[in-house]
C-alpha positions as CSV (number, residue, x, y, z in Angstrom):
1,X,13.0,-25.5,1.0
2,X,14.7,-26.7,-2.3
3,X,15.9,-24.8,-5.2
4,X,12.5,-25.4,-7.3
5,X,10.7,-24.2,-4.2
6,X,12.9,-20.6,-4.6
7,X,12.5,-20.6,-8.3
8,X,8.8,-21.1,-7.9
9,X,8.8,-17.9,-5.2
10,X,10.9,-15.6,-7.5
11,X,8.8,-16.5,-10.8
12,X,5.8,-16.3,-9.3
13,X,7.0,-12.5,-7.9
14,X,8.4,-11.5,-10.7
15,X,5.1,-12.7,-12.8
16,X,3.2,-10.4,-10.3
17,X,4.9,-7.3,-11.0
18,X,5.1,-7.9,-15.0
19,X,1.4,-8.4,-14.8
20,X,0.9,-5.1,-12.7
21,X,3.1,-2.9,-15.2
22,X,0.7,-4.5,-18.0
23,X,-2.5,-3.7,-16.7
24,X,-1.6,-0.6,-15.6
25,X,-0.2,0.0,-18.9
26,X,-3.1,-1.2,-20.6
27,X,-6.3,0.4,-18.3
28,X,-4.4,3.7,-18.1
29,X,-3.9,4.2,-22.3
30,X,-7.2,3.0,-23.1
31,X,-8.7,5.6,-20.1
32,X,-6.9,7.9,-22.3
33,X,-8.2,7.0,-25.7
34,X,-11.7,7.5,-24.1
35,X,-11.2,10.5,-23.4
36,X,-10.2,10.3,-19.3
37,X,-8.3,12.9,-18.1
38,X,-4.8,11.9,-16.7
39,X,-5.6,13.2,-13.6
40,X,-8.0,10.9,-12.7
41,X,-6.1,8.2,-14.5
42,X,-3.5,8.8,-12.0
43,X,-5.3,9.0,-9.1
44,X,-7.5,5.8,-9.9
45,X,-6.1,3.5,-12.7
46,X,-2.8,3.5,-11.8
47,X,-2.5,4.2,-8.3
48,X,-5.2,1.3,-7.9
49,X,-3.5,-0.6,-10.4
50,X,-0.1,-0.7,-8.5
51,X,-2.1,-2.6,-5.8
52,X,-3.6,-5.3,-8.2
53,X,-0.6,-7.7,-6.5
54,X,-2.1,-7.5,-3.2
55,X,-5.7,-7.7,-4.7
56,X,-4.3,-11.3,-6.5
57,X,-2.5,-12.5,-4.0
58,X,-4.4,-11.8,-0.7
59,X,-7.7,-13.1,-3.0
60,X,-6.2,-16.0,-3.9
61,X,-4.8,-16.7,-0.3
62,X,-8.4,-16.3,1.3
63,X,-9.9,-18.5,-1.8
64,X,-7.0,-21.0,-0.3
65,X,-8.0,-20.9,3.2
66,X,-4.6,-19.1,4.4
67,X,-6.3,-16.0,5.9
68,X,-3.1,-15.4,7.5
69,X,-1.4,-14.6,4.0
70,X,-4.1,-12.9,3.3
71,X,-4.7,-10.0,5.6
72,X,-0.5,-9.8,6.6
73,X,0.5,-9.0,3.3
74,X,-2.8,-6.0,3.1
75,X,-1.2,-4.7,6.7
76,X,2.4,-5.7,5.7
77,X,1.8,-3.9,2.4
78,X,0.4,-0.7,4.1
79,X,3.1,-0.7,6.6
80,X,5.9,-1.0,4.2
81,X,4.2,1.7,1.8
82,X,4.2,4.7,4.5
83,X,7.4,4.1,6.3
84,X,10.1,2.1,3.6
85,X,8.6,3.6,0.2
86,X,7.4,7.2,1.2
87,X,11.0,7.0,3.4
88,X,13.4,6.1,0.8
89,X,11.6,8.6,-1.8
90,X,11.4,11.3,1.0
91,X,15.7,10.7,1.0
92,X,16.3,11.4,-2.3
93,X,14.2,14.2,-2.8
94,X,11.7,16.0,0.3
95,X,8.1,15.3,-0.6
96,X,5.7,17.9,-1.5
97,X,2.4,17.0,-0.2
98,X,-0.3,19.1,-2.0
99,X,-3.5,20.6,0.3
100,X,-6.0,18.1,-1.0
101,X,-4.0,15.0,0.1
102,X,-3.7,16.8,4.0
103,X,-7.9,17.6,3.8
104,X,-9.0,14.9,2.0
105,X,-7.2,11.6,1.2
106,X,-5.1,11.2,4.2
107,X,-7.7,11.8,6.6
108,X,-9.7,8.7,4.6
109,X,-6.4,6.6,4.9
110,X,-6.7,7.4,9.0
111,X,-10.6,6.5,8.7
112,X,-10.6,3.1,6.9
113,X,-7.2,1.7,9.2
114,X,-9.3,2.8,11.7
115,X,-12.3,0.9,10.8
116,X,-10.5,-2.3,10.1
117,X,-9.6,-2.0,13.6
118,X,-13.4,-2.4,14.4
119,X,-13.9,-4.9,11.9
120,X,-11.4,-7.1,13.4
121,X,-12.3,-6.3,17.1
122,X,-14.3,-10.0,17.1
123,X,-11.6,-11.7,15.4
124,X,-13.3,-11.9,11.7
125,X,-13.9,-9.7,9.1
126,X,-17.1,-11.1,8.0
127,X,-18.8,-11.0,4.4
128,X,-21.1,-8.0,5.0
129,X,-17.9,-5.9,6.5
130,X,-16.2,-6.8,3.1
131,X,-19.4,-5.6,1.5
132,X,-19.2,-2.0,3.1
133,X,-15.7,-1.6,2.5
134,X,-16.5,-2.1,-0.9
135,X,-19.2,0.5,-0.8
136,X,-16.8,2.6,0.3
137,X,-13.9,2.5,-2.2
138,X,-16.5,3.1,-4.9
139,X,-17.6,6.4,-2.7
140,X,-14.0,7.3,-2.4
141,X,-13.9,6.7,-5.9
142,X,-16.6,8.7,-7.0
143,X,-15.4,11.9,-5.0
144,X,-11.8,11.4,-6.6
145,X,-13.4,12.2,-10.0
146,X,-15.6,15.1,-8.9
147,X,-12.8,16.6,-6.9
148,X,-10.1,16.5,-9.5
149,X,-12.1,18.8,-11.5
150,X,-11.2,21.6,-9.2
151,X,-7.3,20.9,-8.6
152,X,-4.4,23.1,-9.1
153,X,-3.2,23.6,-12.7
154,X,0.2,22.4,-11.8
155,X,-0.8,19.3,-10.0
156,X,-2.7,18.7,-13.4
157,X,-0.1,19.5,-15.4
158,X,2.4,17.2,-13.5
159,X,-0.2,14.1,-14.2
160,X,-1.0,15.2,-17.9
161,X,3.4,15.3,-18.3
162,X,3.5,11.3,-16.7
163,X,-0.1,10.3,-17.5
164,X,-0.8,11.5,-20.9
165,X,-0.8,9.4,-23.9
166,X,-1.0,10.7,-27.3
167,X,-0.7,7.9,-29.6
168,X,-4.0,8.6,-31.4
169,X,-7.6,6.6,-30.9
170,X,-7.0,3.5,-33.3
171,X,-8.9,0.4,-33.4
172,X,-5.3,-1.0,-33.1
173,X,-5.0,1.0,-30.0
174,X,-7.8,-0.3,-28.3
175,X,-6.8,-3.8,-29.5
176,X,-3.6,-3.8,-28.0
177,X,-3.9,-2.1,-24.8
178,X,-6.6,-4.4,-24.2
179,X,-4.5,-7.3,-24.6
180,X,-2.4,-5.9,-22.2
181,X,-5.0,-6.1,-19.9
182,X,-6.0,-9.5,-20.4
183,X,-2.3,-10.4,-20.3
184,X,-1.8,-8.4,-17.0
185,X,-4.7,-10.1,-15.3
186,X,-3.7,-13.5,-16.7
187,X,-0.2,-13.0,-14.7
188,X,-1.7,-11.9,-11.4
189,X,-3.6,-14.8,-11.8
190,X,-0.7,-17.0,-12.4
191,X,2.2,-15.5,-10.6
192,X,-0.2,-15.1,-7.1
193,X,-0.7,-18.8,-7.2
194,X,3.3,-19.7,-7.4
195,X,3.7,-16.8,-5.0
196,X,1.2,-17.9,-2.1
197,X,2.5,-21.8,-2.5
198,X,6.2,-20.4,-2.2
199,X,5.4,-18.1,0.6
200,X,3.6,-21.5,2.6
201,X,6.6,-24.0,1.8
202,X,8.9,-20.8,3.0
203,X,7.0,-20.6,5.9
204,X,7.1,-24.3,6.5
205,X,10.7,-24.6,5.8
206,X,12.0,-21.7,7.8
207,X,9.8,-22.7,10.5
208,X,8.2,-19.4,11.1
209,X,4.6,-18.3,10.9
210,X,2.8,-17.3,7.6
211,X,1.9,-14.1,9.4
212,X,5.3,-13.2,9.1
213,X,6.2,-13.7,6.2
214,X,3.1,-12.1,4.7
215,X,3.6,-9.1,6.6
216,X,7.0,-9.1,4.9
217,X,8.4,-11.0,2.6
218,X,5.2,-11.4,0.4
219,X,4.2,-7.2,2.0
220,X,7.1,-6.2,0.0
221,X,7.0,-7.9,-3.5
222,X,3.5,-6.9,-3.6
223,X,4.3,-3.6,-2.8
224,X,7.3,-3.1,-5.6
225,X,5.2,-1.1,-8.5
226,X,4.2,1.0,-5.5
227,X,8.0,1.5,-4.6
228,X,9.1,1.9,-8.4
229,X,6.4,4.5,-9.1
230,X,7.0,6.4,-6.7
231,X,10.3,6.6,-6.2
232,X,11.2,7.3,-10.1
233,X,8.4,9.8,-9.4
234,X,10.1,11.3,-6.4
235,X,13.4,11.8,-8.8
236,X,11.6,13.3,-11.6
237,X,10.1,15.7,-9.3
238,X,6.1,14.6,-9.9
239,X,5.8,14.8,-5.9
240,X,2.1,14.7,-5.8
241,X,2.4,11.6,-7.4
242,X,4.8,10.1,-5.4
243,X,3.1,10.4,-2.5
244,X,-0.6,10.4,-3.8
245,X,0.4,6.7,-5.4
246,X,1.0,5.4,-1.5
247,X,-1.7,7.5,-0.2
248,X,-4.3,5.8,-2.5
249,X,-3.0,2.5,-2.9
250,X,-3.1,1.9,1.3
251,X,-7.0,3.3,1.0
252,X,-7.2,0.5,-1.7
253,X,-5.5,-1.9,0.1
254,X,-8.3,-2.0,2.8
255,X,-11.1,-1.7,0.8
256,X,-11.2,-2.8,-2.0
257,X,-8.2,-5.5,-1.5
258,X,-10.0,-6.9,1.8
259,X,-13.2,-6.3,1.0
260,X,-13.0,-8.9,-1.7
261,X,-10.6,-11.1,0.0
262,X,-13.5,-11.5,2.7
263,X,-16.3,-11.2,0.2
264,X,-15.1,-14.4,-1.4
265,X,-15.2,-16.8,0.8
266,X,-18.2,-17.4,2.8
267,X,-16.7,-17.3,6.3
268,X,-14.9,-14.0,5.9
269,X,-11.7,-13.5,6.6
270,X,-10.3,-14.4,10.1
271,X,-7.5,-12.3,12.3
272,X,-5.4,-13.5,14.4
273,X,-4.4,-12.4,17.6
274,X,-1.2,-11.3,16.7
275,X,-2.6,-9.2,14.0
276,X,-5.1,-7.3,16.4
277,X,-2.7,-6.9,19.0
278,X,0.1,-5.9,17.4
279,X,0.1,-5.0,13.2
280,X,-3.3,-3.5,12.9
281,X,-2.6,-0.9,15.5
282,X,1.4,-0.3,14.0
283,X,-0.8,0.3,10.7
284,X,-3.1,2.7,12.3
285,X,-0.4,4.2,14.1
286,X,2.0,4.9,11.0
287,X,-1.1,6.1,9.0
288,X,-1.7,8.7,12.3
289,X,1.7,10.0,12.1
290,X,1.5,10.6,8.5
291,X,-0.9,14.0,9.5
292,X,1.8,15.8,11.3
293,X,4.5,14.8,9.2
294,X,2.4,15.9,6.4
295,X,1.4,19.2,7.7
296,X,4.8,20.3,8.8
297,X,5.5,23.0,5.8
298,X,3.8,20.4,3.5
299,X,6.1,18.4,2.8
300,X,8.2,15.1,4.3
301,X,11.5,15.9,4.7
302,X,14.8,13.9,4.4
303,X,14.9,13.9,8.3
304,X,11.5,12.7,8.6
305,X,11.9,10.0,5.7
306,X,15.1,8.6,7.8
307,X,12.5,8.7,10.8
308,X,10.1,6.4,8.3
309,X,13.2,4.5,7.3
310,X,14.0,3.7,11.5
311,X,11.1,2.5,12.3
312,X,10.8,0.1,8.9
313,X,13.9,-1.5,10.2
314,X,12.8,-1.8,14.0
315,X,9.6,-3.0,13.2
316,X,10.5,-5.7,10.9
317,X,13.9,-6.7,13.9
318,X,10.4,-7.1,16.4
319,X,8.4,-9.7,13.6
320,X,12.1,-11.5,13.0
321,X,12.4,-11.4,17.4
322,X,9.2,-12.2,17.9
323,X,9.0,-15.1,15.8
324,X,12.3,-16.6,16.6
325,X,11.4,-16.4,20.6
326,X,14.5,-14.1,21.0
327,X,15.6,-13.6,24.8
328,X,16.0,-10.1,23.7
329,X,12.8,-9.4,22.8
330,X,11.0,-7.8,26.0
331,X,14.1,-5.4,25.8
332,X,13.7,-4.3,22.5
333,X,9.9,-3.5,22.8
334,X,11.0,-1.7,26.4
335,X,13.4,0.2,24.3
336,X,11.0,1.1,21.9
337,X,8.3,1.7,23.7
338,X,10.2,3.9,26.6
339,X,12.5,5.7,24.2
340,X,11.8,5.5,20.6
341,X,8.2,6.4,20.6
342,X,8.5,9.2,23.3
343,X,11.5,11.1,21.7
344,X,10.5,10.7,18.4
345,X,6.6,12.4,19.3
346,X,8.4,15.0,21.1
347,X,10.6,15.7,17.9
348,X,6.9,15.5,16.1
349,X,5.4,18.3,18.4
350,X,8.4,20.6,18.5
351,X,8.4,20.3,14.5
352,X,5.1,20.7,14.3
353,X,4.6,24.2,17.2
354,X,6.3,26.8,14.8
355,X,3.5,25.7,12.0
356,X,0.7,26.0,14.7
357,X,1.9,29.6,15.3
358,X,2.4,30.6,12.1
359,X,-1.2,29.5,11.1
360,X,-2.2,31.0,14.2
């Protein structure tokens, strides 16, 4: 891999996340100049909007016959949300996690990994799959909308303090922000294409899969807006938006970010082995845990965000074992497996018991 090579990665990476910050910029003030309230900007414009560098890239990649790209940095990205971004915010700060989210949105974020599961039981997620997962982001969508119009007045009052914009309804307004749209979208567009052709010569070079290093390298520059929203959100002390922002971008991640990867092309999107066997579930799996941590007092806690943090790390040692062959693989999954996961749902249940009672 030369230097050109690198410099093509980084630009292309760095055009992403300029062209996220834009068009969220952009869509969110002129949501505001019609008259959208910044609840529902926040819960739709921008926490969709953080996720526009999965939908370019993962498009793109499927568009480019790389499926592999394609759905690693969707389960990559989801993976890296819950357990690195939700665990270094939940650090700084513990993480209020408001009613709705524990009713509502989370138990959706459980539903959808789970029916990507299905999806990809036959080894495809085919065009019509794609269709209905984009039925259902617009459903999810829609209820978004109509709920937020019975929230809590502080959770409003926390989005109207980050989301608001008061700059006045000018045709200059409207001009502007919509050139930050265009420009936003222009480098997506851009910045995906140097990103995917970096990731592949990376790949190439390094002589690992593109699995891998969609499920991480490319799962985590996607995933930076996510990580800088929330954690500045985390330290300002918006915690609904902090964790709503990872919440809603994973549910748009397999939706909408999937559903048109696999609408585009006409052969769907295929999964690999490795992905059903082993990624899919550890998606499913973090999204599951996400209900008791959540429910404990309502609220992740700095223990429970170092738990997140853990399992980040050991997670991303088993894709660097696993694709290197390591000899010490089989004991590192035994360890896992035999000791990790056990203790840490026994800490889970113990955590969770005095809750039970209480509510009991």
């Amino acid at each position: 891999m030369s230097i050109l090579d690198l410099v093509s990665f980084i630009a292309g990476l760095c055009l992403l996340v300029a062209g996220a910050e834009f068009l969220v910029r952009g869509a969110s003030r002129i949501a505001a100049i019609a008259g959208i309230s910044p609840l529902v900007i926040g819960l739709t414009v921008v926490a969709f909007g953080t996720s526009s560098p999965e939908t370019a890239v993962s498009v793109f990649s499927s568009l480019n016959n790389q499926p592999d790209l394609s759905i690693g940095n969707v389960v990559g990205s989801n993976i890296f949300n819950v357990l690195l971004i939700l665990g270094v915010s939940a650090t700084i700060v513990p993480l209020g996690v408001s009613a709705q989210l524990i009713r509502f949105d989370l138990p959706v974020m459980i539903g959808t990994s789970l029916l990507l599961m299905a999806f990809a039981q036959d080894g495809n997620i085919s065009r019509m799959e794609g269709v209905v997962f984009l039925y259902g982001i617009l459903a999810y969508t829609a209820i978004l909308i109509y709920r937020s119009k019975k929230e809590s007045r502080a959770v409003k009052e926390e989005y109207e303090k980050e989301f608001a914009y008061r700059n006045g309804r000018s045709s200059w307004a409207w001009v502007k922000n919509g050139v930050f749209v265009v420009g936003g979208l222009a480098l997506l567009v851009f910045g995906s294409s140097l990103l995917v052709d970096g990731a592949t010569i990376a790949a190439r070079a390094l002589g690992i899969s593109e699995l891998v290093i969609g499920l991480t390298i490319v799962a985590a520059g996607t995933s930076l807006p996510e990580l800088a929203t929330s954690v500045i959100a985390s330290i300002r002390g918006e915690r609904d938006i902090a964790v709503g922002n990872i919440v809603g971008s994973n549910i748009f991640n397999i939706l909408a970010v999937l559903g048109l990867s696999s609408v585009a092309v006409s052969g769907g999107v295929p999964v690999s082995g490795a992905v059903l066997g082993v990624d899919i579930p550890v998606m499913t799996a973090v999204a599951a845990v996400c209900l008791p941590v959540f429910y404990t007092g309502r609220e992740i806690s700095r223990w429970e965000g170092g738990l997140f943090l853990g399992y980040y790390i050991a997670y991303t040692a088993y894709l660097v074992l696993s694709s290197a062959n390591h000899a010490g693989l089989p004991g590192f999954v035994f360890a896992i497996n035999s000791v990790a996961l056990p203790l840490t749902a026994l800490l889970l249940i113990f955590s969770l018991i005095p809750h039970l009672r209480r509510r009991a």
